[in-house]
C-alpha positions, -999 to 999 in steps of 0.1 A, spaced: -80 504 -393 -94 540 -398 -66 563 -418 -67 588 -383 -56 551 -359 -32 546 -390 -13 578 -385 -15 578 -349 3 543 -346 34 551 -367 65 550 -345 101 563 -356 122 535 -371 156 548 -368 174 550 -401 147 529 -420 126 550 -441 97 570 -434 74 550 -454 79 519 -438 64 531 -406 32 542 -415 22 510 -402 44 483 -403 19 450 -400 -3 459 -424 -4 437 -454 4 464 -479 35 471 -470 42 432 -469 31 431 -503 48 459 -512 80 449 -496 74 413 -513 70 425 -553 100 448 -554 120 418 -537 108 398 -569 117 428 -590 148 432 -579 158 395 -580 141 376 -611 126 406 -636 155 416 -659 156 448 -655 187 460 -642 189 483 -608 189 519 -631 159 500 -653 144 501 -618 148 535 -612 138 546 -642 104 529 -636 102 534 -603 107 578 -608 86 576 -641 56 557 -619 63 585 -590 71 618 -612 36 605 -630 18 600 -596 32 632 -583 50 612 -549 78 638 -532 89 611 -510 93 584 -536 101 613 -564 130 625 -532 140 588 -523 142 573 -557 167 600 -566 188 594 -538 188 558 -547 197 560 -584 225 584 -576 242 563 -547 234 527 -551 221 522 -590 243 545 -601 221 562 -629 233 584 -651 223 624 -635 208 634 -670 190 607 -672 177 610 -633 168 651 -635 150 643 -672 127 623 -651 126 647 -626 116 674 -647 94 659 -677 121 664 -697 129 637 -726 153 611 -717 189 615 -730 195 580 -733 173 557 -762 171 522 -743 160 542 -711 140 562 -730 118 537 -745 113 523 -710 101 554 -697 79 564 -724 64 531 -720 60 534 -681 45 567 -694 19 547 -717 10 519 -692 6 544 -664 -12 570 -687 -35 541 -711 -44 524 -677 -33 490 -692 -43 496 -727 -14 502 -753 -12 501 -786 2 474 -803 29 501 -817 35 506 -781 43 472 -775 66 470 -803 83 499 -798 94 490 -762 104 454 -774 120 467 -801 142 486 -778 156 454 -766 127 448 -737 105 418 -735 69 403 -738 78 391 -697 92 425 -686 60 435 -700 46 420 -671 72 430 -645 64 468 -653 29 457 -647 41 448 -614 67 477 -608 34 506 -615 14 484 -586 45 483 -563 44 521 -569 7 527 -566 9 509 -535 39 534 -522 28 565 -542 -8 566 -530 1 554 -494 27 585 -491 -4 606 -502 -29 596 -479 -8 591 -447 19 626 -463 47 608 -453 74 633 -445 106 633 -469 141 615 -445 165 634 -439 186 615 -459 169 620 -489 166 658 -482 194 667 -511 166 648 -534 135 667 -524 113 667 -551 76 691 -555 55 687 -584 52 714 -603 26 745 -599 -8 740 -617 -12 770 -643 
């Protein structure tokens, strides 16, 4: 479906987000929907884990809804710590060393496009994270990818409910 039919077919979906009605049946959003159901249930990273990937991915990709939604999300339901949320937010280091590791190596994946070092590696296992949440951050940057880049193309505007989060990226010098 050409990106113009895409935008025209979105329909308002109540209180359900924004971004799930850019268009509803197509198979990237069942995708989507379908890998941060297995993150959530089976990858060992805990809900604020999630949010720290899921923000790193975003802030990186330069998303305001997800960078506005995420926010929301870690304050009300994951419960992440504020510092550790607006460090995100901003590009600021992370506060927290277990939550730091993970985002400087959300950084590196994101950044190395699959390629880090082996001192990269060992750095976030050495933090406590391992060789299989390797592979669930794999699949946490493609859930995002698929979210981040969608919210690009189709500029998905921010809910109201996630208004207190708005998010821009920051001015090019």
């Amino acid at each position: 479906m050409p990106v113009s039919a895409w935008r025209r077919s979105r329909q308002p979906r109540g209180v359900s987000p924004t971004c799930t009605g850019t268009s509803p049946t197509h198979r990237a959003l069942g995708t989507y929907l379908n890998g941060m159901a297995a993150l959530r249930h089976g990858s060992g990273f805990s809900a604020v884990e999630l949010d720290v990937i899921f923000l790193t991915a975003s802030r990186h990709f330069e998303c305001h809804y997800c960078m506005a939604a995420h926010s929301f999300l870690a304050d009300r339901v994951s419960k992440a710590p504020t510092d550790v949320v607006d460090a995100i937010r901003g590009d600021e280091p992370v506060p927290d060393g277990h939550l730091a590791a993970l985002a400087d190596f959300t950084k590196t994946m994101i950044t190395s496009q699959g390629h880090p070092s082996e001192d990269d590696v060992a750095a976030f296992t050495a933090a406590g994270y391992t060789d299989r949440q390797v592979l669930d951050l794999i699949l946490a940057i493609a859930m995002k990818t698929i979210s981040n880049w969608s919210n690009h193309v189709f500029d998905t505007p921010v809910d109201e409910m996630f208004a207190g989060r708005v998010w821009s990226p920051p001015e090019s010098p």
